[in-house]
N, C-alpha and C positions, 0 to 999 in steps of 0.2 A: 554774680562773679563769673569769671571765666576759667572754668580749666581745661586744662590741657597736658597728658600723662603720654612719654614717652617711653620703651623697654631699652636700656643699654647694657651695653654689655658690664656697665659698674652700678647696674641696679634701677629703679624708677626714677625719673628726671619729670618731677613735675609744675608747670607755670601756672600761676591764679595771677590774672586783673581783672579791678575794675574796668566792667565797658566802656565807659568814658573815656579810660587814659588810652586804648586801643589805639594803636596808628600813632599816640605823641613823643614828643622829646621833651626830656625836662633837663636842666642843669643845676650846677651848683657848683661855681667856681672853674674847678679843673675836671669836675664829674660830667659828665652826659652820659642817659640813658636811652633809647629808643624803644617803643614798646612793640616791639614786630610785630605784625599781625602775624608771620610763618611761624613764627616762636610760643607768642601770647594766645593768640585766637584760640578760643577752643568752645564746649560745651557748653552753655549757661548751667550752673549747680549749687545748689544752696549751701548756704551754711554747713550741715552734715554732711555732706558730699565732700566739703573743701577738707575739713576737720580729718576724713576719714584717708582721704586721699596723702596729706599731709605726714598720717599718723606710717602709710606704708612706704612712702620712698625716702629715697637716699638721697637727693638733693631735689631744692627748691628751690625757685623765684616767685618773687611774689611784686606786684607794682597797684601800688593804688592804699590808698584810703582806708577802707574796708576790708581790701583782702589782708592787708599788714594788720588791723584794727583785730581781725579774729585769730592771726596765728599768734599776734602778742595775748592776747586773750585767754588762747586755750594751749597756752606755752611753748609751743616751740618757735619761738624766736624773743629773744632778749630787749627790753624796751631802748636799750644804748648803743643795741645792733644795729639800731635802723636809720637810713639816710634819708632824710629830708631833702628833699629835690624838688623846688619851683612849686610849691604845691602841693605834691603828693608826695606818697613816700613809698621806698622800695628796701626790699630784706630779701638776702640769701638763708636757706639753709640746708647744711651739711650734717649726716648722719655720720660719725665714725665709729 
């Protein structure tokens, strides 16, 4: 997977995908996603890396497969939260 952790000024903003989805567009209907590389690119980081990163910020994206596959996984993010788009699947999440 790919992360990628930014500092703002409302806390950690962090992106996880799949390498594969890097660079695509997926739709669904009226949805479309693009998966920017300026956004998404980042680190290669395993499983506990994604988990721990997840566990400190304040909001998240997540696009792919795998990366939605572990944050439903290790809970934070809701299996009815997640949009199916062309294939892969993408999940926000908000700390409040």
């Amino acid at each position: 997977m790919l992360l990628n952790e930014r500092e703002t000024d409302e806390g950690l903003l962090v992106s996880v995908c799949d390498p594969d989805v890097l660079g695509e567009t997926f739709e669904n209907g009226k949805v479309s996603l693009t998966v920017d590389e300026a956004f998404y690119d980042g680190e290669e980081a395993d499983e506990q890396a994604v988990v721990d990163s997840l566990a400190r910020c304040s909001v998240a994206n997540l696009v792919g497969t795998d990366s939605v596959a572990l944050a439903v996984e290790h809970g934070f993010v809701e299996e009815e939260n997640v949009l199916d788009l062309e294939g892969t699947r993408h999940a926000q999440l908000l700390w409040m």
